[in-house]
BAMARPA-519435 format. One record per residue (C-alpha): residue number from 1; chain; z, y negated, x negated. Coordinates in steps of 0.1 Angstrom, whole numbers. Layout:
N
[r NUM; A; [Z; Y; X]]
...
end
This chain:
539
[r 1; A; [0; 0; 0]]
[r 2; A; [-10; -33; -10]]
[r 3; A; [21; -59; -20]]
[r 4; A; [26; -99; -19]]
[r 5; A; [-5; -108; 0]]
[r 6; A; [18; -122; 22]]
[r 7; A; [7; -143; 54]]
[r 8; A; [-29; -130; 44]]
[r 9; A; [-19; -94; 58]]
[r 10; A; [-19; -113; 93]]
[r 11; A; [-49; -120; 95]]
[r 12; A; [-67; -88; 109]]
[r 13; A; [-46; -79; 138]]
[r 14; A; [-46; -121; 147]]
[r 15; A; [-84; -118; 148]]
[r 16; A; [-80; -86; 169]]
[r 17; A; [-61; -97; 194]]
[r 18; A; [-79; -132; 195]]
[r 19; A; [-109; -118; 196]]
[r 20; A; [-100; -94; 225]]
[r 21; A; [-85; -119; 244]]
[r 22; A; [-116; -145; 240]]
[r 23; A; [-145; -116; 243]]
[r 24; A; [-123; -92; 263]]
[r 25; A; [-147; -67; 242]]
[r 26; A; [-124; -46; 224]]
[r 27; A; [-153; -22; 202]]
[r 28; A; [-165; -58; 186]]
[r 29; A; [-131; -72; 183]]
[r 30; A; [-116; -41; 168]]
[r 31; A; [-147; -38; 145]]
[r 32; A; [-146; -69; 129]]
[r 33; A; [-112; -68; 124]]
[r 34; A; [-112; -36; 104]]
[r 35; A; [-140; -54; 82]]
[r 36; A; [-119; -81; 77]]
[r 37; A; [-90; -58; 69]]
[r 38; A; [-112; -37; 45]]
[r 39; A; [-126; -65; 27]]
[r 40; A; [-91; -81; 20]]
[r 41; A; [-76; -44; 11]]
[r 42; A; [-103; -29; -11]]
[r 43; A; [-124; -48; -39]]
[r 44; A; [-164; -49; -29]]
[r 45; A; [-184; -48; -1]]
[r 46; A; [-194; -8; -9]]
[r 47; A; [-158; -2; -15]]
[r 48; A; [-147; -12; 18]]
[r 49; A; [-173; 1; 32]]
[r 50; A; [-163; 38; 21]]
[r 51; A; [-128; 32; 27]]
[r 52; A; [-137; 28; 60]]
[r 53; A; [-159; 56; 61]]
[r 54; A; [-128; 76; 51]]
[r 55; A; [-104; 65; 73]]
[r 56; A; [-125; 74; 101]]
[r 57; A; [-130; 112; 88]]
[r 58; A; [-93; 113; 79]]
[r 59; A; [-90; 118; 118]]
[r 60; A; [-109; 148; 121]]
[r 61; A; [-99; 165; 91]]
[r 62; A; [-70; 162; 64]]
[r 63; A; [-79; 155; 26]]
[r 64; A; [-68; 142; -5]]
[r 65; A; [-77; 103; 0]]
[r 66; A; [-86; 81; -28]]
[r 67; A; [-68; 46; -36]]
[r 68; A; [-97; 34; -46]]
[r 69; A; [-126; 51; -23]]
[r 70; A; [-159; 55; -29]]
[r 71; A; [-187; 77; -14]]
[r 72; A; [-191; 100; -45]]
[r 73; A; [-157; 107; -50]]
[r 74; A; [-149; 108; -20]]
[r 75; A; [-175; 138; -16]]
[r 76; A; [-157; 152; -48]]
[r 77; A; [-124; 150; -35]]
[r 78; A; [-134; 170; -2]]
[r 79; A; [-152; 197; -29]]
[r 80; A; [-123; 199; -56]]
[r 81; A; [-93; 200; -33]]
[r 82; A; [-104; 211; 2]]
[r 83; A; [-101; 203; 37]]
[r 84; A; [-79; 212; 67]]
[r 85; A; [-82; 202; 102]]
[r 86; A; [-62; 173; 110]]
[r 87; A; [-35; 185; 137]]
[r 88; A; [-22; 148; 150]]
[r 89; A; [-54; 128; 159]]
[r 90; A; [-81; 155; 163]]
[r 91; A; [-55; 173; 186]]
[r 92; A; [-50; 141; 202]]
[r 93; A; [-88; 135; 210]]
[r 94; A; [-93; 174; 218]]
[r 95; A; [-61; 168; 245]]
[r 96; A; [-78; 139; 258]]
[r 97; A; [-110; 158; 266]]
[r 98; A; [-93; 187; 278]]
[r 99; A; [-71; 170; 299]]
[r 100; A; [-105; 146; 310]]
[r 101; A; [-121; 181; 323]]
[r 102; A; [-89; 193; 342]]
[r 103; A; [-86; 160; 362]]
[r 104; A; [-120; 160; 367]]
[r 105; A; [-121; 198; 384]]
[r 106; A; [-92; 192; 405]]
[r 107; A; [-112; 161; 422]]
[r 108; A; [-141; 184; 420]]
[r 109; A; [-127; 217; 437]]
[r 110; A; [-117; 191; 464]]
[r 111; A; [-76; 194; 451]]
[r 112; A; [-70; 158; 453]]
[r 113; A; [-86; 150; 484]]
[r 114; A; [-64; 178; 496]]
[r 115; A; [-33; 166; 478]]
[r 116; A; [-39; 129; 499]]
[r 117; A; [-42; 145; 530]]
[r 118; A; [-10; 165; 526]]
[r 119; A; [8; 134; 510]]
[r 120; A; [-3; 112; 537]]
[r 121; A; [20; 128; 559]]
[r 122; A; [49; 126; 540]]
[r 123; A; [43; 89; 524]]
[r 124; A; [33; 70; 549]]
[r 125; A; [30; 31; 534]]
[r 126; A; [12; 19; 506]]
[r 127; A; [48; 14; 490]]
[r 128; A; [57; 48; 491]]
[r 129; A; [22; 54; 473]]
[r 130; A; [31; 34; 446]]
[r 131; A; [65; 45; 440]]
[r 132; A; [47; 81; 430]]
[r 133; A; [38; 72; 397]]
[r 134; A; [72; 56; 397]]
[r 135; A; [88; 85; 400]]
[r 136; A; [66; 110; 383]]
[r 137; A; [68; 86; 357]]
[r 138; A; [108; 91; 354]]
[r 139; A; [109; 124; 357]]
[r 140; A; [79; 134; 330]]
[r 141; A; [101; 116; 303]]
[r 142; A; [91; 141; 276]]
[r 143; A; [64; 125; 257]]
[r 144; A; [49; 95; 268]]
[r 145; A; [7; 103; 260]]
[r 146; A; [15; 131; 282]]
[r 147; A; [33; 111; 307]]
[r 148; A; [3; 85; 309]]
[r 149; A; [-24; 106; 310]]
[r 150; A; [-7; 137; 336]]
[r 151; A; [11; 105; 357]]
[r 152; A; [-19; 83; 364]]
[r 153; A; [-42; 117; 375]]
[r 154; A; [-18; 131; 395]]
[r 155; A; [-9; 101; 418]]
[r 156; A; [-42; 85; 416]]
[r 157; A; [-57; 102; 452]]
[r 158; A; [-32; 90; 464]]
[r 159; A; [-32; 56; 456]]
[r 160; A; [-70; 55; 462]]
[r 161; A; [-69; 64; 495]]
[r 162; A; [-42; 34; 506]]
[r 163; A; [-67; 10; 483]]
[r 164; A; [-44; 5; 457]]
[r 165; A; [-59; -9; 428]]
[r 166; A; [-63; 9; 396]]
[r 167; A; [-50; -21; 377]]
[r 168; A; [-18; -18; 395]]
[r 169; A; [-15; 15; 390]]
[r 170; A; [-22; 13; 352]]
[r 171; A; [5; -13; 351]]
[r 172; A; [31; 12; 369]]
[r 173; A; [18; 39; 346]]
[r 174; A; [22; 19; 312]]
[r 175; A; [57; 2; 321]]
[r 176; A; [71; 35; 331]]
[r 177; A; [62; 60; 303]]
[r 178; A; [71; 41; 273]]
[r 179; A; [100; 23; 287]]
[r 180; A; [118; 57; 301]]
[r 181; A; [108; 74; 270]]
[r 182; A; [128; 54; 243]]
[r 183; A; [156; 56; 265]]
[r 184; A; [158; 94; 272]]
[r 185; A; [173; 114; 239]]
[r 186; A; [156; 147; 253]]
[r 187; A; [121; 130; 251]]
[r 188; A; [95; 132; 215]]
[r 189; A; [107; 95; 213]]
[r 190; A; [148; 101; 215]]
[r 191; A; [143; 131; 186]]
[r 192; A; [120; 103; 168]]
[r 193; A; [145; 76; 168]]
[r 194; A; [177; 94; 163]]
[r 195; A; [156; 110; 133]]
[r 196; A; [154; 75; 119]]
[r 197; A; [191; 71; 126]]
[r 198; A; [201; 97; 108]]
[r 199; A; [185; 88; 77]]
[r 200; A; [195; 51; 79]]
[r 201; A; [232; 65; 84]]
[r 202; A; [232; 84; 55]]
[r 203; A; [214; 57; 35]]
[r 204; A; [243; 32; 42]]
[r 205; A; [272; 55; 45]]
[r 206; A; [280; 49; 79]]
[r 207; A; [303; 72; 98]]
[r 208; A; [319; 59; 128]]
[r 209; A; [297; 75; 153]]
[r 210; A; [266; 97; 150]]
[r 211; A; [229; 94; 152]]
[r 212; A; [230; 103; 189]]
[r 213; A; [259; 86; 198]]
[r 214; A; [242; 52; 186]]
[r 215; A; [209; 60; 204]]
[r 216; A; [232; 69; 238]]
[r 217; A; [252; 34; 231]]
[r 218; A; [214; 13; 226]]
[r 219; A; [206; 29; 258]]
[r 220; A; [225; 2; 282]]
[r 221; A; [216; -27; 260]]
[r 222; A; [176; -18; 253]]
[r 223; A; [173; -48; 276]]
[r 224; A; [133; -49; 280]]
[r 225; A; [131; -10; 286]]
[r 226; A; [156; -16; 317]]
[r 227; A; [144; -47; 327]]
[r 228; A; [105; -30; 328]]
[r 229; A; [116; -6; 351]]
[r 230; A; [137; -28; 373]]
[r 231; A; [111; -50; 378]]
[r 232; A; [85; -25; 385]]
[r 233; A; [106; -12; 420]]
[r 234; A; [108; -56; 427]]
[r 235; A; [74; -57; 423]]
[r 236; A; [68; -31; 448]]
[r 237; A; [94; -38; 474]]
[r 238; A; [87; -75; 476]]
[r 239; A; [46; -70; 468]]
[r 240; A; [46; -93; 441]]
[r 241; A; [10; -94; 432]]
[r 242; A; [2; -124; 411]]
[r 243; A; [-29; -134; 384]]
[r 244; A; [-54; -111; 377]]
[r 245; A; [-34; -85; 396]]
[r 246; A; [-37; -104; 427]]
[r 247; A; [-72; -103; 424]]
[r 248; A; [-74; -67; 411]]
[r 249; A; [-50; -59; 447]]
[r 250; A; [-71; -82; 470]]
[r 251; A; [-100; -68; 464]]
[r 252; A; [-88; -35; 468]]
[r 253; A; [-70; -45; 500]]
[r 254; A; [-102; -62; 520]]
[r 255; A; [-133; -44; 504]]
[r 256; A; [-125; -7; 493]]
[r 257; A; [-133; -18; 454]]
[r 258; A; [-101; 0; 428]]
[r 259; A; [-121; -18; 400]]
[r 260; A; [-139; -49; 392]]
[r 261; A; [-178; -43; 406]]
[r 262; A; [-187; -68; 381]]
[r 263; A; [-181; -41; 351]]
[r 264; A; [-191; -10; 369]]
[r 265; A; [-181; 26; 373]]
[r 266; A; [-152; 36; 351]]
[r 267; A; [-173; 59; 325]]
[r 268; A; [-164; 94; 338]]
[r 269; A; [-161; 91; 374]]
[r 270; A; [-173; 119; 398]]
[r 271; A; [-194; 111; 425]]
[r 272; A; [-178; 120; 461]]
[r 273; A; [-209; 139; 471]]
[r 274; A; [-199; 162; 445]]
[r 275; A; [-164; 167; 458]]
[r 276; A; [-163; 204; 469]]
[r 277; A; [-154; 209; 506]]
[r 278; A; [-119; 226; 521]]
[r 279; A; [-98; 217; 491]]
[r 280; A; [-64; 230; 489]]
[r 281; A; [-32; 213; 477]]
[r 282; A; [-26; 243; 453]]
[r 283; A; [-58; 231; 431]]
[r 284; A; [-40; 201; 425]]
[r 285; A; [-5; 213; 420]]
[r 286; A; [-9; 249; 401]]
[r 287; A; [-28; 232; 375]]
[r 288; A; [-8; 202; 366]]
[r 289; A; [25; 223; 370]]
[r 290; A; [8; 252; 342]]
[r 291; A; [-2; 218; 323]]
[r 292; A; [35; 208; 325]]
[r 293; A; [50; 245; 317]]
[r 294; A; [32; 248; 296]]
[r 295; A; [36; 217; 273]]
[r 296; A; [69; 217; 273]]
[r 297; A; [71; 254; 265]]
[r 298; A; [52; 245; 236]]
[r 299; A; [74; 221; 225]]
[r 300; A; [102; 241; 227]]
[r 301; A; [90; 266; 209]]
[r 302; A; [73; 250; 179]]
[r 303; A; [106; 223; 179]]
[r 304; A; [127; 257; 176]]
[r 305; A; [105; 274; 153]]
[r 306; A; [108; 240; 128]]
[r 307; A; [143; 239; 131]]
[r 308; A; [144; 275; 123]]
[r 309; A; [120; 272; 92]]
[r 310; A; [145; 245; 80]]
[r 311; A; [178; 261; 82]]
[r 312; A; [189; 240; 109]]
[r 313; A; [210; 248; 143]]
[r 314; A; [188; 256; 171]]
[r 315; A; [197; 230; 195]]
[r 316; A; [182; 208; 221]]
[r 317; A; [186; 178; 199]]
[r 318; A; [171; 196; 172]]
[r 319; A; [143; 210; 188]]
[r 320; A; [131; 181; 201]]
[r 321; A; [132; 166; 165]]
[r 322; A; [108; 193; 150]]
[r 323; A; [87; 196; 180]]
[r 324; A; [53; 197; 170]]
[r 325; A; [36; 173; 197]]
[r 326; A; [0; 175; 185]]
[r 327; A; [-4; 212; 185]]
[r 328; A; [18; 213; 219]]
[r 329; A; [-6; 190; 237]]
[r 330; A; [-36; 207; 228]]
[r 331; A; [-23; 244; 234]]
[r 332; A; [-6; 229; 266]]
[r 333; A; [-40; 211; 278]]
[r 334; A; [-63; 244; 272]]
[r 335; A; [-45; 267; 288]]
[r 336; A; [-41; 242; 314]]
[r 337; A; [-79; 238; 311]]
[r 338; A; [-84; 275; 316]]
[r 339; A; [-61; 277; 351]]
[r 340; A; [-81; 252; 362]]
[r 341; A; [-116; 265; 354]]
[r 342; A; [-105; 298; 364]]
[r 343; A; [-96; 285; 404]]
[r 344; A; [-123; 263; 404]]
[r 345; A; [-148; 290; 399]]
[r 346; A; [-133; 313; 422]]
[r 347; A; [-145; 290; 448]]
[r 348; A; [-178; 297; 438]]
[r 349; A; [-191; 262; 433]]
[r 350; A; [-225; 251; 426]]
[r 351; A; [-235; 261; 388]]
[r 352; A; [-248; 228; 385]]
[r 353; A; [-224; 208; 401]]
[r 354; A; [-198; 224; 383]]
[r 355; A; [-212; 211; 351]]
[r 356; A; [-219; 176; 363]]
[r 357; A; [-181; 179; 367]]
[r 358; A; [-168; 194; 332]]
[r 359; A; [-193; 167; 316]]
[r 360; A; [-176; 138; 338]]
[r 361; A; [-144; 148; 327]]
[r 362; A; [-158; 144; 293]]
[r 363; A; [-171; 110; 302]]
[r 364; A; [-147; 97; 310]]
[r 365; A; [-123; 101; 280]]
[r 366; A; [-153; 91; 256]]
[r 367; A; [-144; 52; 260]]
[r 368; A; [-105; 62; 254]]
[r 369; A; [-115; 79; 220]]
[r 370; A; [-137; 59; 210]]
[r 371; A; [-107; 33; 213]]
[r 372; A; [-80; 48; 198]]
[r 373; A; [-102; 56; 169]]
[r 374; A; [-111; 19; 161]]
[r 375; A; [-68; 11; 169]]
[r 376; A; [-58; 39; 147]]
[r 377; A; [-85; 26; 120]]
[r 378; A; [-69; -11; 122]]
[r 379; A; [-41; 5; 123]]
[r 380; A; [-46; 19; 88]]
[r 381; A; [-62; -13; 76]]
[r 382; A; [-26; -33; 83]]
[r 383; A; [-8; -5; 71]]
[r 384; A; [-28; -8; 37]]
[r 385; A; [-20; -46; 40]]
[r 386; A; [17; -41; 40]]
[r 387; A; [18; -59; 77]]
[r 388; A; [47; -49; 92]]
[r 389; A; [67; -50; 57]]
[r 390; A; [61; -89; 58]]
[r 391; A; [72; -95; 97]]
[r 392; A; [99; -78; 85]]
[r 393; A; [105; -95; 50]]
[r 394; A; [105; -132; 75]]
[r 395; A; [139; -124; 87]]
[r 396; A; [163; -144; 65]]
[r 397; A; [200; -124; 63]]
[r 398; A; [218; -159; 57]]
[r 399; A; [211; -163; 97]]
[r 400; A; [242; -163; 118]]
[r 401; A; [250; -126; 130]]
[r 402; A; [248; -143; 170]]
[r 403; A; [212; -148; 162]]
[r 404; A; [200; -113; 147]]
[r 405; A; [199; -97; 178]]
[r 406; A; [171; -119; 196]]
[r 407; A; [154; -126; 162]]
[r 408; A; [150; -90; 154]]
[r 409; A; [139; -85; 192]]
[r 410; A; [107; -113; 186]]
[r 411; A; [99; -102; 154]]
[r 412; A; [96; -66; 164]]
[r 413; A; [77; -80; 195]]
[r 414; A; [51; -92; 174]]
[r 415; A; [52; -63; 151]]
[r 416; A; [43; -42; 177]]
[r 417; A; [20; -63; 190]]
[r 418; A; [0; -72; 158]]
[r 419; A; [1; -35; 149]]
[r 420; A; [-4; -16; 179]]
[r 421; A; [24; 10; 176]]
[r 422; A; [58; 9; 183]]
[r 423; A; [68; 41; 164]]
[r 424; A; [52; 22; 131]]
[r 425; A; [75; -9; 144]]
[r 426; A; [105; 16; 143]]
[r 427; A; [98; 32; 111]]
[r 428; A; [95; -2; 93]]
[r 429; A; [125; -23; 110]]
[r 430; A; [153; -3; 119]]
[r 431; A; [162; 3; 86]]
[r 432; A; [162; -29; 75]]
[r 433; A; [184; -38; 110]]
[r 434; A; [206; -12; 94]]
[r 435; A; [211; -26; 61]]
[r 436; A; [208; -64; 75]]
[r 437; A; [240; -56; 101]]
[r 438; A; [262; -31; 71]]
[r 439; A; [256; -66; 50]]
[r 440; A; [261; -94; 73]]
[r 441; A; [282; -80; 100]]
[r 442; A; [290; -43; 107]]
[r 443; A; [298; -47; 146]]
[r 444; A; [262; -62; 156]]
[r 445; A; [245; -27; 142]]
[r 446; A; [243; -15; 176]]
[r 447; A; [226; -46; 193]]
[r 448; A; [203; -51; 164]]
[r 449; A; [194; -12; 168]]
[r 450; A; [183; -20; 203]]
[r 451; A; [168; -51; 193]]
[r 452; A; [139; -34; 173]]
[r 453; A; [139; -8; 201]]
[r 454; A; [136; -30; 229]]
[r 455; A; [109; -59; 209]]
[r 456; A; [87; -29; 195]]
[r 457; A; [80; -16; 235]]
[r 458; A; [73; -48; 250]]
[r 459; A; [48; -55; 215]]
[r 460; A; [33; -23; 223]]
[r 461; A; [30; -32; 260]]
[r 462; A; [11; -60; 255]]
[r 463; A; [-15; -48; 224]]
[r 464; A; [-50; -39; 235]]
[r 465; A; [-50; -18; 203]]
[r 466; A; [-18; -1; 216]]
[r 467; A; [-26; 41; 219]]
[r 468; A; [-2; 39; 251]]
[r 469; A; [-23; 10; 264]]
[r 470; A; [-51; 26; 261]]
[r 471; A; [-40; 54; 277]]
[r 472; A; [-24; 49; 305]]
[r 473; A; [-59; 29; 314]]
[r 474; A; [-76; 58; 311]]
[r 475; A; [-55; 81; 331]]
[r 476; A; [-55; 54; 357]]
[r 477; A; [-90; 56; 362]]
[r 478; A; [-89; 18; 353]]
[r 479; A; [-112; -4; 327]]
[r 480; A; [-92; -8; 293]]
[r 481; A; [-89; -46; 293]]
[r 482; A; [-85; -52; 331]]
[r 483; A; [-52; -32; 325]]
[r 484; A; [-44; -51; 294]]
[r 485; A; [-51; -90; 312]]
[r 486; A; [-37; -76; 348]]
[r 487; A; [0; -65; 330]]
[r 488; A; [-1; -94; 308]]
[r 489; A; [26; -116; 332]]
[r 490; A; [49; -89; 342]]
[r 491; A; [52; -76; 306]]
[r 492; A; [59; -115; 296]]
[r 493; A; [80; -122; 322]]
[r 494; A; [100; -92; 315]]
[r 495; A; [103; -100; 276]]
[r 496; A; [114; -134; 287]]
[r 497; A; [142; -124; 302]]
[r 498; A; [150; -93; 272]]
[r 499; A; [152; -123; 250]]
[r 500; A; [175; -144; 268]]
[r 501; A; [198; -117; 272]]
[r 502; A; [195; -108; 238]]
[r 503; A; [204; -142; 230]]
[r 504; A; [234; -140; 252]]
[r 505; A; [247; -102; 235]]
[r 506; A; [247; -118; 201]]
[r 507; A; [275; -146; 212]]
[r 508; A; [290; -137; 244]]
[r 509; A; [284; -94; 249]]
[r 510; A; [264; -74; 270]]
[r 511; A; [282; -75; 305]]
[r 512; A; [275; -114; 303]]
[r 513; A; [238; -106; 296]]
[r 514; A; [235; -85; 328]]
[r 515; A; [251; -108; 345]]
[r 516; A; [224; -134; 339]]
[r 517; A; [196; -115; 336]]
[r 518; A; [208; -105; 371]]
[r 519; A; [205; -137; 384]]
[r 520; A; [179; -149; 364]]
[r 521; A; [154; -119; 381]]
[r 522; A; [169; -126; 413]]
[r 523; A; [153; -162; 410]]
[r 524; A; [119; -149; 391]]
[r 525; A; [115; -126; 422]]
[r 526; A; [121; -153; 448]]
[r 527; A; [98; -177; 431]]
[r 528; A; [68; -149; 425]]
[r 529; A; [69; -144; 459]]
[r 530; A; [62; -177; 468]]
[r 531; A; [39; -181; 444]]
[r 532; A; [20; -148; 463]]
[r 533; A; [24; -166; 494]]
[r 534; A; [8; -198; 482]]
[r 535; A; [-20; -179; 468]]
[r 536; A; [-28; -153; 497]]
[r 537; A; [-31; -185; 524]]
[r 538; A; [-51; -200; 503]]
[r 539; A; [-75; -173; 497]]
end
């Protein structure tokens, strides 16, 4: 990794997100960016150019890289020391796919419009529709890719058939999985976190309470993860539709239309005239619950068989800290792939039609892919940069200890933000929360932990380059940067009020900060919903 370019490291991911934002066309944006971040990171045009080159392959399979890269040696270095399939982002992309064709035969064999029709009797308001993925989304807490992706499919017939727009539904999706996720120690995220907690404890000696016991005392005072998921059942109680959302919901509402006409067809979407006829619910349900089993059985059992390999107690804790994720998803995905092909054919569909499905399916996670392979490109291009190290580096530890809290909540914000992950935002600042709060002042370790928990989610909430962002879009059925604009507000408005009640733990203690972040969002409803009001008469 590069050192002391300093403010210079910025400079890609600012372009990025400008660019998005401006263009709202994330393939340029997210190209020039990694040019820009290539350039600065290797010497030459050529150079950069094959470093580049490699990065990309590095996703598909797993070599020795080169420091300084270059076509020819790169070639060599593949030759000389072999290749191995990569088993974290080529099990990712083959997930994706997988999981594109299974969501795609279910609407196909007719098991969603059969799942709306039985669901239609027992949720009966277009707020009980949109409290599904609200709670689907709480109780598939184990990983949050697969909570995006299995969420948005599941309760998307649903929330078709009482017009509700696939913006909307992204932003239920996206605020749910990664928010109840860092706060659940049984989830991929909880084993990843107290992982980090564990070393950082060791690092600095500190003993008064364990790894879990400081993730389960973050828990009540991870301010924007609560606050997310507070103000997603406000938002559908009082219908608080406002923005872009509002005219993502109105449109919906009056003409039928999930998605903006202006930008076409999601890529992927089956035509109804392909639906087969006399659906049942089962072709819905059997293969998301195998998907589900089987996941988490997978989990379980690599997590158990690491643990295992490592001398370590087989426990629950433990298991889900050496869960292999990548190789569960895709295991979990194909044999849920297989159910599904296996009852779909059984009804004895039309060859050709069948096809025309399995290739939508494909379709329609190409644009997801091709996504998270230009974000986890960038993504490599800041990392080379030393990004995050120098967000980090800006916090000065002569600052009052009242202060660290909210500081270390914005600078994580726009860590997470700038670089698109919030387990990268983890990996780089929670340490140095540790080491800041053992220094400066022992008793604010806890808030500071949450801090960098709480500011790295809403960062991630709000990157287009985010791989949650991304995929919670595409599970949604909705266009990637209509779900990025349409969330924009709440995300903001949410991380408005995390801060001040960050600001508030660091002087005055948590109970306080509730207090007024109760109020406060009591107000913030009330005036949304005038604001909603204003705008509906007027339209």
């Amino acid at each position: 990794m590069m050192e002391h370019i300093g403010w210079l490291s910025l400079v890609p991911p600012v372009v990025a997100l400008t660019l998005v934002i401006i263009t709202r066309k994330v393939f340029i944006s997210l190209g020039i960016a990694i040019l820009l971040g290539a350039f600065i990171a290797y010497d030459g045009l050529m150079q950069a150019i094959a470093g580049i080159f490699q990065t990309v392959i590095s996703f598909f399979v797993s070599f020795e890289t080169l420091d300084q890269p270059s076509f020819a040696g790169f070639v060599e270095s593949m030759t000389e020391n072999g290749i191995s399939i990569n088993d974290w982002e080529l099990y990712i992309m083959l997930f994706l796919v997988f999981l594109g064709i299974v969501a795609s035969l279910i609407t196909f064999s007719g098991g969603g419009q059969a799942f709306s029709h039985w669901a239609e009797k027992r949720i009966t308001t277009r707020k009980g529709s949109l409290f599904l993925p609200f709670v689907l989304g709480l109780v598939i807490f184990i990983d949050d890719y697969f909570n995006a992706l299995t969420v948005g499919n599941t309760s998307r017939p649903l929330t078709d058939r009482y017009r509700v727009s696939r913006a909307k539904l992204s932003y239920i999706v996206d605020s749910t999985s990664a928010p109840i996720c860092v706060i659940a120690p049984m989830s991929s995220w909880g084993a990843y976190i107290i992982g980090i907690f564990a070393s950082i404890f060791a690092a600095n000696q500190i003993i008064e309470f364990s790894p879990l016991q400081a993730f389960i005392y973050t828990i009540p005072i991870n301010f924007y993860a609560l606050i997310a998921l507070i103000f997603i059942v406000l938002v559908i109680v009082f219908n608080i539709d406002v923005g872009a959302m509002k005219q993502h919901e109105d449109r919906a509402k009056k003409e039928n239309q999930l998605t903006d006409p202006a930008k076409g067809e999601v890529p992927g979407s089956l035509s109804e005239d392909l639906t087969m006829a006399h659906g049942r619910v089962s072709q819905l349900f059997i293969p998301i619950l195998v998907l589900v089993v089987a996941t988490v059985g997978m989990m379980l059992y690599t997590g158990a068989q690491g643990a295992s390999h490592d001398g370590v107690d087989v426990t629950v804790l433990t298991v889900m800290e050496y869960t292999d994720i990548g190789l569960s998803l895709l295991i979990g995905s194909a044999i849920g792939l297989v159910v599904t092909m296996g009852m779909t054919l059984m009804a004895r569909p039309n060859k050709s039609d069948f096809g025309k499905a399995v290739m939508a399916g494909i379709q329609s996670m190409l644009p997801a892919i091709g996504i998270l392979v230009l974000a986890w490109t960038t993504i490599e291009m800041i990392g080379l940069l030393g990004t995050g190290n120098y967000l980090a580096s800006l916090i000065d530890q002569s600052i009052h200890p009242g202060f660290l809290p909210v500081l270390l909540f914005l600078v994580a914000a726009f860590s997470g933000l700038a670089t698109g992950t919030s387990w990268g935002t983890f990996g780089m600042l929670l340490p140095i929360a540790a080491q800041i709060a053992v220094v400066v002042e022992p008793t604010m370790l806890i808030p500071m932990l949450a801090a960098v928990l709480a500011g790295s989610i809403f960062g991630d909430h709000i990157s287009p380059i985010s791989d949650t962002t991304i995929l919670s879009a595409a599970g949604s059925g909705a266009h990637h940067m209509d779900h990025v604009i349409t969330q924009l507000p709440y995300a903001i408005l949410t991380a408005v009020l995390a801060t001040i009640a960050f600001f508030i733990l660091g002087f005055l203690g948590a109970v306080i900060a509730w207090i007024v972040v109760g109020i406060l969002l009591t107000i913030t409803v009330f005036i949304l919903q005038r604001v909603s009001k204003k705008e509906t008469a007027a339209s």
